[in-house]
C-alpha positions in Angstrom: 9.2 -2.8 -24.3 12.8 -2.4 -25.0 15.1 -5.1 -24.4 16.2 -3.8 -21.1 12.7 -3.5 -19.6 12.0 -7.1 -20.4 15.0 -8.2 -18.5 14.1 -6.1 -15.8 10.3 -7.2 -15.8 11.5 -10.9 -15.7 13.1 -9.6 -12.5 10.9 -8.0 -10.6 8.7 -10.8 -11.1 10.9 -13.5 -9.7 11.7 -11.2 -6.7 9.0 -11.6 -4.4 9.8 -15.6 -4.8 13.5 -14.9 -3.8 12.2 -12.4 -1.1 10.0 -15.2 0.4 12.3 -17.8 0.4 14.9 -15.4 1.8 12.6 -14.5 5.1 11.4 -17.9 5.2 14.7 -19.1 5.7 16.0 -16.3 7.7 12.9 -15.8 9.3 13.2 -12.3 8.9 10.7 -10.1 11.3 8.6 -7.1 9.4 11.2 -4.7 9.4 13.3 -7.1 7.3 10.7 -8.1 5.2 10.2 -4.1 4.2 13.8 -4.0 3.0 13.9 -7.7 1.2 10.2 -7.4 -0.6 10.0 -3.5 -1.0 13.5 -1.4 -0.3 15.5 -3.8 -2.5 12.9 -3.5 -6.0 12.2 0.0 -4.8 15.9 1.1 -5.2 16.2 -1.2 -8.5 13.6 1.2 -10.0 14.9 4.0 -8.4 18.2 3.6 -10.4 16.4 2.5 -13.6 13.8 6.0 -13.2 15.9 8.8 -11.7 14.0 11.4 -12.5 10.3 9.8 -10.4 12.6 9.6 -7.2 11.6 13.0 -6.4 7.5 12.7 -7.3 7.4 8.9 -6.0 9.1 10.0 -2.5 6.5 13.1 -2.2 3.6 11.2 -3.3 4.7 8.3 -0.7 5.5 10.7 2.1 2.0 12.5 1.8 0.6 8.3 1.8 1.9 8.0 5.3 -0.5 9.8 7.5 -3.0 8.2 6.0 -1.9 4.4 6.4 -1.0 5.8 10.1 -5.0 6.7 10.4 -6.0 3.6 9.0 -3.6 1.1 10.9 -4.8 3.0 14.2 -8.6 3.0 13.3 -7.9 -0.8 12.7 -5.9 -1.4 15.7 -8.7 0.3 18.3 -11.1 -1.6 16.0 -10.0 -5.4 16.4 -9.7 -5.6 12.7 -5.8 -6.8 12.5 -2.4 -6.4 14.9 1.1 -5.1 13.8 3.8 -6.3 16.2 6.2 -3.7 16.5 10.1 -3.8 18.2 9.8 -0.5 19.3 8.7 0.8 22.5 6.4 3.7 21.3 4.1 4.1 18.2 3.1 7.0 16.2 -0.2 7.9 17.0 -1.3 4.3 17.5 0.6 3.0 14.4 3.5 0.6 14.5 6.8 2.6 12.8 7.3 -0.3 10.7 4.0 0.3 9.7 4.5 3.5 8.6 7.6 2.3 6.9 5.8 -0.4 4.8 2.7 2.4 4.0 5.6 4.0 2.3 7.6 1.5 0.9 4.5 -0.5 -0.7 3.5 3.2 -1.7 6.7 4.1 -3.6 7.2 0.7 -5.0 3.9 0.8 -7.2 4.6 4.0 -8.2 8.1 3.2 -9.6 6.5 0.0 -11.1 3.5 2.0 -12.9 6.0 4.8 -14.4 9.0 2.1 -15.4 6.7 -0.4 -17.0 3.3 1.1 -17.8 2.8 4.3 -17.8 6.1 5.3 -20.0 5.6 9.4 -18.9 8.8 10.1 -16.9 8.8 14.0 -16.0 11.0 16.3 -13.8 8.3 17.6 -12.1 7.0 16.8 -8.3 3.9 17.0 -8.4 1.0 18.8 -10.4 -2.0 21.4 -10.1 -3.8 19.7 -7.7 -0.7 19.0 -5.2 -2.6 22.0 -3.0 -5.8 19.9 -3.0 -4.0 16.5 -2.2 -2.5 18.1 0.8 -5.5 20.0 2.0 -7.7 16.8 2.1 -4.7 14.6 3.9 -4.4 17.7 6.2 -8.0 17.7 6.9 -8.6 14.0 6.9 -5.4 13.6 9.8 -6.4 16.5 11.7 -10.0 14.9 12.2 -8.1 11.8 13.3 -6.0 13.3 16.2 -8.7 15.5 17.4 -10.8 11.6 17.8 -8.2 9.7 18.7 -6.9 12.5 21.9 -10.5 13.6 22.7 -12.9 11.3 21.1 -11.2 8.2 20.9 -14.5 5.7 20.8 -15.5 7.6 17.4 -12.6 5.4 15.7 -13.9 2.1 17.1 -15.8 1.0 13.7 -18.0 -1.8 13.3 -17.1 -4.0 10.5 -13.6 -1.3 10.5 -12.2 -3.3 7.3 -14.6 -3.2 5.2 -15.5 0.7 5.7 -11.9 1.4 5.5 -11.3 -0.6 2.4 -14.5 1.4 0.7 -13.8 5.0 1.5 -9.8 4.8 0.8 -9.5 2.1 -1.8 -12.6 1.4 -3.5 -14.3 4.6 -3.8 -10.8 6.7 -5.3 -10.9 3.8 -8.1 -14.1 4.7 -8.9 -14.3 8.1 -8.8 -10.5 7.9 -11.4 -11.8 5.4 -13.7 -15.4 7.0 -14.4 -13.8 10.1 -14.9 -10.7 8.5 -16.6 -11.9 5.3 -18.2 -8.6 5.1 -20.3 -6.6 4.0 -17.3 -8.4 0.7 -16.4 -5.9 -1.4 -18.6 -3.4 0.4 -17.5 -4.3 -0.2 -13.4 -5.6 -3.7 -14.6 -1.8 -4.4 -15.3 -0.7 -2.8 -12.3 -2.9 -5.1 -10.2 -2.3 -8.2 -11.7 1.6 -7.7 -11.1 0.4 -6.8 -7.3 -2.0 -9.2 -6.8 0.9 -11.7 -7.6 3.1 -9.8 -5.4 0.7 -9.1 -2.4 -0.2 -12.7 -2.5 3.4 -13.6 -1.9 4.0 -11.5 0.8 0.6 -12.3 2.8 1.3 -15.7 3.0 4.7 -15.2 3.9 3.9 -12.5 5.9 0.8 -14.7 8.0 3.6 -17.8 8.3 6.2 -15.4 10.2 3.8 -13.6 12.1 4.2 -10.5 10.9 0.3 -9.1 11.7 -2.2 -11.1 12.5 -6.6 -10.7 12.3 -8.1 -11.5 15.4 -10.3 -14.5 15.0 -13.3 -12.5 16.7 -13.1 -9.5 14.9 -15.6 -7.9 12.1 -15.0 -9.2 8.8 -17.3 -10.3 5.9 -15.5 -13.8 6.3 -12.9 -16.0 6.0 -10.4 -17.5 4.0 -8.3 -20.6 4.3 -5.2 -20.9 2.5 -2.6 -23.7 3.3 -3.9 -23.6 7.2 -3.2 -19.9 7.2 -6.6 -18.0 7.7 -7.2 -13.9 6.5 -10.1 -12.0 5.8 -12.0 -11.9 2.7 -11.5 -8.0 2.8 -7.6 -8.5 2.9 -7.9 -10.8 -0.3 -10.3 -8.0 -1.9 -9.1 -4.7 -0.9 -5.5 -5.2 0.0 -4.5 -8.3 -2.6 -6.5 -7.2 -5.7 -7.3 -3.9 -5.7 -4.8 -1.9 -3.0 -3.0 -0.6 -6.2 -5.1 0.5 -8.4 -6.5 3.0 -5.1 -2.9 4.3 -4.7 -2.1 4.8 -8.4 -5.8 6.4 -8.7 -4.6 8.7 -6.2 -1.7 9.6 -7.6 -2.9 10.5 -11.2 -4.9 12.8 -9.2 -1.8 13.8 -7.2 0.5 14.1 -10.7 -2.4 15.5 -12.9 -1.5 14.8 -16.0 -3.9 12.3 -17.3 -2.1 10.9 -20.4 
């Protein structure tokens, strides 16, 4: 790494500290923790990568039907709550929801290209952008057409832990058995995120910012400093959340180098 990276690395990893303490002190509500944990490193990287604005901001756009289908199925499912200030929702999702979906989206993007993946390219997407959006297309159409005519279909038993299989853990196996080479590559992704999604749950069950109903579906529990989450939000969400996104977008980007 050159000697500019470094000193940006050292940075981005004492961020989400300052970002805690910051909402923790100011006891900032979600919308502010989007622009002190996410916006703020987001547009660091964004000045540092120019060029992956336009690929990162596609690729995260295209993300947020599908964390609006997933917040909704997990809503009418009793698997978590997002408070929201606003007085209408999109679909059944909070809008800062949908802002975070992008935010945390576009964030581990920019951090995979600046630090790890070193392949910076004008382009906005590769071959199979037409396959990408067919299968979002497909996958949100199915969700509307439940949630305005057949709304009990979304109500899923044990809704975290299907959700966490079918949209994280099965696009990290499908990438990495057909693209071994990437494991160290996501490995280092994950262990930055892990650090950073700690942070923010913590921070983010202290303030209130979503909450798990304590009689809802999960394969457990975890107690952490009084604060209690489910063991699916420490697997899928903590740990392994980034290495689904950046799976998807290799597939998205399609260059596999």
């Amino acid at each position: 790494m050159k000697k500019r990276e470094k000193l940006d690395l050292i940075l981005i990893i004492l961020w989400p500290i300052v970002a805690a303490v910051m909402s923790l002190v100011l006891k900032l509500n979600l919308i502010g923790s989007i622009l002190v944990f996410y916006f703020i490193p987001s547009l660091f990287l964004s000045i540092r990568i120019k060029a992956e604005i336009g690929k990162a901001s596609i690729f995260s756009l295209l993300g947020i039907p599908a964390y609006i289908l997933i917040e909704t199925v997990g809503n009418v499912s009793n698997a978590w709550t997002v408070p929201t200030l606003f007085p209408f929702k999109l679909f059944g999702s909070s809008i800062e929801g949908a802002l975070w979906g992008f935010f945390a989206i576009y964030l581990a993007v920019m951090f995979y290209e600046y630090f790890i993946d070193h392949h910076i390219t004008k382009k906005l997407y590769g071959k199979n952008f037409k396959y990408f959006m067919i299968l979002v297309l497909a996958l949100f159409s199915i969700f509307i057409l439940s949630l305005f005519g057949f709304p009990n279909f979304l109500r899923i038993p044990y809704a975290y832990s299907i959700i966490g299989l079918v949209f994280i853990l099965i696009p990290i196996l499908l990438e990495l058995f057909s693209h071994h080479k990437f494991f160290t590559k996501f490995f280092i992704a994950a262990a930055y995120f892990f650090y950073f999604n700690f942070i923010y749950e913590i921070t983010a069950l202290t303030l209130r910012w979503g909450y798990f109903p304590v009689n809802g579906q999960f394969i457990g529990w975890i107690d952490l400093f009084g604060l209690m989450f489910p063991f699916e939000e420490l697997f899928f969400f903590i740990m392994i959340s980034v290495m689904a996104i950046l799976s998807l977008f290799e597939f998205f980007d399609e260059d596999h180098k």
